[in-house]
N, C-alpha and C positions, 0 to 999 in steps of 0.2 A: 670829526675827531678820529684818531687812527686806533687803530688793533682789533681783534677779532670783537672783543665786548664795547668798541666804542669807550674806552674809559684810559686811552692814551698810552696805555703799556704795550709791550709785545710782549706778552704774555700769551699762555695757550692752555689747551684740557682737552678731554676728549671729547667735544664737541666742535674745535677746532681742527673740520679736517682737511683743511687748508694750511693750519701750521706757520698762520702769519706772523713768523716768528725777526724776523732781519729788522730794525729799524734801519733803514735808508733813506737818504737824504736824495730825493729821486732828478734827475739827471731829463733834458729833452732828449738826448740817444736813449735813454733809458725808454721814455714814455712812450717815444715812437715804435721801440722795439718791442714794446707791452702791447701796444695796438695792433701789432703785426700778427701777434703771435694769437690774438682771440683775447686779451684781457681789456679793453677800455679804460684807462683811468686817467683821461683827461675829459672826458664828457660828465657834464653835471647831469647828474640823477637826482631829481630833488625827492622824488619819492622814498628814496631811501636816505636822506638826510646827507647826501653826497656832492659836496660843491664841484668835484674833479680836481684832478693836482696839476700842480705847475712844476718849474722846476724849481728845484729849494724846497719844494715842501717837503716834510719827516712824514712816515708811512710805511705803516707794519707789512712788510711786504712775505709775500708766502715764501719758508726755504727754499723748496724747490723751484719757483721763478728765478729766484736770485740767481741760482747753480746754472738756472739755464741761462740765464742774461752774462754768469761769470764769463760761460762756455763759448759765445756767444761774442765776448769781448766787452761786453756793454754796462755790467754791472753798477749800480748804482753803487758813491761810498756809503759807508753805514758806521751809523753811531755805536759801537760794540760794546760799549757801558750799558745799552741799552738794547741791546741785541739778547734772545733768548737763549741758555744756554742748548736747549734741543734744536737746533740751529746747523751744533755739529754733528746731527743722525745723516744730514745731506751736503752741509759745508764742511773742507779743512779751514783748520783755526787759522791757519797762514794764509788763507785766500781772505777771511775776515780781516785779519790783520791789514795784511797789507792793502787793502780797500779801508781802512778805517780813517774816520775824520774826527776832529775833536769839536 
């Protein structure tokens, strides 16, 4: 289950400081370009209750990946209903926007 607490929000606090704030709908350019970059999240870690994502899968992805994935070209789209509004400390709302999927 996604977000920082496992409880399917992208939600955040300051314990969050990663800031898994984007819900994205995550993308194989996306995943490969997470692999590339030092993050793994196609490899299951069952130790930490992690089956690894495909593509389609929703997932509280960190601001600051996202920005770099924006940057990058690769950006996954993201559910912005369910995107965190601390989101826009590292995103413009136009770059959310216009990456948004319903």
């Amino acid at each position: 289950m996604t977000g920082f607490r496992r409880d399917g929000c992208c939600d955040t606090d300051t314990d969050d400081a990663g800031v898994h704030t984007v819900c994205a709908v995550v993308t194989e350019e996306f995943l490969r370009f997470s692999v590339g970059v030092g993050n793994d999240l196609v490899t299951p870690r069952p130790e930490f209750g992690f089956p690894g994502l495909r593509p389609g899968d929703r997932w509280c992805l960190c601001a600051s990946r996202w920005a770099q994935a924006h940057r990058a070209g690769v950006a996954p789209p993201v559910l912005l209903a369910a995107t965190h509004a601390r989101s826009l400390e590292w995103i413009d709302l136009a770059d959310l926007q216009r990456a948004a999927v319903t």
